[in-house]
ROSETI-431360 format. One record per atom (N, C-alpha, C): residue number from 1; atom name; x, z, y. Coordinates in steps of 0.05 Angstrom, whole numbers, always signed. Layout:
! ROSETI-431360
num,atomo,px,pz,py
NUM,CA,X,Z,Y
...
This chain:
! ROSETI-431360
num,atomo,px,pz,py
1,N,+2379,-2216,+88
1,CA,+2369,-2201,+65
1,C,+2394,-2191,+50
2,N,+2391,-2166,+50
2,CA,+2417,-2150,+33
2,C,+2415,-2153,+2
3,N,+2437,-2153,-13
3,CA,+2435,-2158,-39
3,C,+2402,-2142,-63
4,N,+2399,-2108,-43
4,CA,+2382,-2099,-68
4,C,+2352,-2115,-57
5,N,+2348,-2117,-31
5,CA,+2325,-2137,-29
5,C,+2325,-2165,-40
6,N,+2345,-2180,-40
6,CA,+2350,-2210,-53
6,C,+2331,-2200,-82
7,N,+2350,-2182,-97
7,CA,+2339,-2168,-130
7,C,+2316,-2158,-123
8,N,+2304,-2147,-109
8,CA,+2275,-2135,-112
8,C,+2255,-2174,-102
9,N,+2265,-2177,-93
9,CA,+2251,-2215,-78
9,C,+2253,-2222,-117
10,N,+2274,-2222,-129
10,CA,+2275,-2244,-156
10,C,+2260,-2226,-173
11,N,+2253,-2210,-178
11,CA,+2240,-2193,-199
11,C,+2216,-2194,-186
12,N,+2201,-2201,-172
12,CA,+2169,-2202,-159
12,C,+2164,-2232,-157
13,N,+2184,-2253,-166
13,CA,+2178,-2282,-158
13,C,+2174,-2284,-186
14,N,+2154,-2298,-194
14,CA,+2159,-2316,-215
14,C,+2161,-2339,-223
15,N,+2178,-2351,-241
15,CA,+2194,-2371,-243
15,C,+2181,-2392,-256
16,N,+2168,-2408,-256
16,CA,+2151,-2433,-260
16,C,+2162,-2453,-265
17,N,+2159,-2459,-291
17,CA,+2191,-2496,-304
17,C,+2174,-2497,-318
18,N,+2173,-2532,-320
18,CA,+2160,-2548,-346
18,C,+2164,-2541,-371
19,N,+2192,-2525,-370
19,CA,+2208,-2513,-393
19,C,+2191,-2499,-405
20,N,+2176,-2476,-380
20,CA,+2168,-2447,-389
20,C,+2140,-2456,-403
21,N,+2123,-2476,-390
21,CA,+2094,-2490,-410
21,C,+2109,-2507,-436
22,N,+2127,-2515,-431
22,CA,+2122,-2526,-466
22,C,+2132,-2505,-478
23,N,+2160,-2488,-479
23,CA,+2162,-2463,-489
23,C,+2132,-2453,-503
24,N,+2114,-2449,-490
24,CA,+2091,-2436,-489
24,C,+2068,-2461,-508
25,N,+2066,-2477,-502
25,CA,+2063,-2492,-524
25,C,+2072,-2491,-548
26,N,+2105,-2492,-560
26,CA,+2111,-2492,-581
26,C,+2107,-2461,-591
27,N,+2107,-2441,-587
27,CA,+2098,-2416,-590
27,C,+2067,-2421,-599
28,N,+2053,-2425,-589
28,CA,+2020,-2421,-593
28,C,+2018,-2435,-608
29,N,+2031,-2453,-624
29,CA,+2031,-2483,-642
29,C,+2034,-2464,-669
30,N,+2061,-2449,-664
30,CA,+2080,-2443,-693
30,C,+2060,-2411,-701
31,N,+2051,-2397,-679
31,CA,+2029,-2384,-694
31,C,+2003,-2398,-697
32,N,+1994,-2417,-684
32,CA,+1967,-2425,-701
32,C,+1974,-2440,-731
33,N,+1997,-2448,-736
33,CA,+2013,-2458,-756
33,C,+2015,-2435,-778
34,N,+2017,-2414,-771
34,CA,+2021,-2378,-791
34,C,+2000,-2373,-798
35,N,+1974,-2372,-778
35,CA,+1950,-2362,-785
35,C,+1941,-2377,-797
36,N,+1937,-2406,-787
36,CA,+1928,-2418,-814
36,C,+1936,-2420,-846
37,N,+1963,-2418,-848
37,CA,+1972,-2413,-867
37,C,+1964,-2394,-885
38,N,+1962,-2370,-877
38,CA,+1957,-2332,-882
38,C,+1925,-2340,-887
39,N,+1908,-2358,-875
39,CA,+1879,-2360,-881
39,C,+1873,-2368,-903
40,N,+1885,-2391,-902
40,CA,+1879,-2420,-926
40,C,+1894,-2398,-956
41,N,+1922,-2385,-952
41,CA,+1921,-2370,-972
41,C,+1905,-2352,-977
42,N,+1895,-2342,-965
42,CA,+1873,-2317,-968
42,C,+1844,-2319,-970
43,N,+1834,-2341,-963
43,CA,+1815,-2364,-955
43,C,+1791,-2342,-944
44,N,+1797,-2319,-931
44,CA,+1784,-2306,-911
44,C,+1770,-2312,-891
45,N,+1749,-2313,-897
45,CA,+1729,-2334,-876
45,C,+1741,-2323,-839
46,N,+1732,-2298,-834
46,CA,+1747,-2287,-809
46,C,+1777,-2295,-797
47,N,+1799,-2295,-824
47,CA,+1819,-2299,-812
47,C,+1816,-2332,-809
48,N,+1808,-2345,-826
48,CA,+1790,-2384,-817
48,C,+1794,-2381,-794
49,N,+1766,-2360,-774
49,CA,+1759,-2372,-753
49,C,+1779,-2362,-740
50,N,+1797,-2339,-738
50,CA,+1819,-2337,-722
50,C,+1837,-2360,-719
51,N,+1854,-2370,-739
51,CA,+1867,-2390,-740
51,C,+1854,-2417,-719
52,N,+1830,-2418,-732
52,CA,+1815,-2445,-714
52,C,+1813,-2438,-683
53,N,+1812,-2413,-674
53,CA,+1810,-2405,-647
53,C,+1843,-2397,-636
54,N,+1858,-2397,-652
54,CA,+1887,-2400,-650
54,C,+1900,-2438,-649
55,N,+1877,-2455,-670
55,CA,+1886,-2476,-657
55,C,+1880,-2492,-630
56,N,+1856,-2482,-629
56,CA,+1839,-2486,-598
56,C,+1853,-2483,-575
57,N,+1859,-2460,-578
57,CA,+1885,-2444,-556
57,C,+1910,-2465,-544
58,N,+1920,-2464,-574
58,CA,+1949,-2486,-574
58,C,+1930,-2515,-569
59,N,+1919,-2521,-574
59,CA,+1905,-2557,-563
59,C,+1904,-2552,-531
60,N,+1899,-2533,-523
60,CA,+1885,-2530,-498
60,C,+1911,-2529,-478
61,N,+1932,-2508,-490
61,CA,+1962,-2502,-482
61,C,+1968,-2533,-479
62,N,+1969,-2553,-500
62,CA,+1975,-2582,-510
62,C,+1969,-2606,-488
63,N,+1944,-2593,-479
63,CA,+1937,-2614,-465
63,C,+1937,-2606,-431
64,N,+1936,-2583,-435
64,CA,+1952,-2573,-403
64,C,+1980,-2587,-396
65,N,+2000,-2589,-421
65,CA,+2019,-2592,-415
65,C,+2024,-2633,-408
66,N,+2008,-2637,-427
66,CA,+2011,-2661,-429
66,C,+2002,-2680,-397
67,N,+1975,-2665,-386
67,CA,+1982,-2674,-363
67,C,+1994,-2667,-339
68,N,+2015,-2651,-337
68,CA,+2033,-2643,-323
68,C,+2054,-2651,-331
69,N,+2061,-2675,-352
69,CA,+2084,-2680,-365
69,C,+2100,-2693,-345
70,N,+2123,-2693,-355
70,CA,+2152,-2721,-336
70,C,+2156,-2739,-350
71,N,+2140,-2740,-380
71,CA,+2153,-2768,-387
71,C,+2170,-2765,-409
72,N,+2191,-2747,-398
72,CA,+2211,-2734,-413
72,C,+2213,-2721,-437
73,N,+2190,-2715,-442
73,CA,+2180,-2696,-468
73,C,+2151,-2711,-485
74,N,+2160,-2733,-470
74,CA,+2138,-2745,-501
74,C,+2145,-2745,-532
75,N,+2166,-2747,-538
75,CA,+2176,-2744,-573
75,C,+2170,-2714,-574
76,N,+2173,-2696,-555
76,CA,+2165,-2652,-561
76,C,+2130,-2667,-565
77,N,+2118,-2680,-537
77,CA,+2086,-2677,-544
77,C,+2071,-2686,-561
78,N,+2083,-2703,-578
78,CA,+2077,-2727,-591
78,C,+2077,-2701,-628
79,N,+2103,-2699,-622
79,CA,+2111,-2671,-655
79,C,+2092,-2649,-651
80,N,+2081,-2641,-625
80,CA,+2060,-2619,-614
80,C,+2021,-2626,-638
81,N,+2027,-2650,-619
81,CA,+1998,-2668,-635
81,C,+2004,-2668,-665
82,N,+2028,-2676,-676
82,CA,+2023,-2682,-700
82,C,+2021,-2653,-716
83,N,+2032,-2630,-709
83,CA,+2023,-2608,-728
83,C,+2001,-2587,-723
84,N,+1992,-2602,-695
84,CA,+1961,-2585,-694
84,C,+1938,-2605,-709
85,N,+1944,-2628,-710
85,CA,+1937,-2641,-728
85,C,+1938,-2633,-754
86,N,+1954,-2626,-768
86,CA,+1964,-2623,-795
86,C,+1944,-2594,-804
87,N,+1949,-2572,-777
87,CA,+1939,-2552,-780
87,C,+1907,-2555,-788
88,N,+1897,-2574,-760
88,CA,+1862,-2577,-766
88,C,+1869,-2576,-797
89,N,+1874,-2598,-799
89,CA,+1869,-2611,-835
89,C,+1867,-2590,-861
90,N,+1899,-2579,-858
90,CA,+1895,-2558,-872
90,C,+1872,-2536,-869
91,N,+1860,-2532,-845
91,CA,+1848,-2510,-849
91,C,+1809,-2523,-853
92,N,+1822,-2551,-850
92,CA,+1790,-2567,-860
92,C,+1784,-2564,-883
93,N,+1802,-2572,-905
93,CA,+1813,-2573,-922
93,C,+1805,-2545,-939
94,N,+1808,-2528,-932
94,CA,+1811,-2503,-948
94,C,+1778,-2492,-942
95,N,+1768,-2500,-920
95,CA,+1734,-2497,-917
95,C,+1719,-2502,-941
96,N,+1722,-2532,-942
96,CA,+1716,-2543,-967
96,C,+1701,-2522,-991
């Protein structure tokens, strides 16, 4: 395989790491973390259910990851739970 086929082989593979799901976890976390925020200030019933369907997302991302874990990232999955946690609350909280 000549070098521009090697480069056309790496740009059509994609690259799959435990890295790249929790990455992807803490992303879907830190915006369900914004929207809720932007709701509860706005106390916009619509942007509510966005947020809540933004935390669903990240639980779901959460628990994908968790059972594909190494072990290695229990203190990341453990900080994962506690601010989707925090999030429910807050956005329980502001239902009220």
């Amino acid at each position: 395989m000549d070098n521009q086929q090697n480069q056309q082989y790496n740009n059509n593979t994609e690259l799959h790491t435990g890295y790249n799901d929790l990455s992807q976890v803490q992303v879907s976390i830190q915006s369900a973390e914004k929207m809720v925020g932007s709701a509860t200030m706005s106390l916009d019933p619509e942007a509510m259910d966005h947020a809540e369907r933004a935390i669903s997302n990240a639980r779901s991302l959460l628990n994908e990851a968790k059972s594909a874990g190494t072990g290695l990232d229990t203190d990341f999955l453990q900080n994962c739970e506690l601010s989707l946690t925090q999030c429910e609350h807050q956005l329980s909280e502001a239902r009220k």
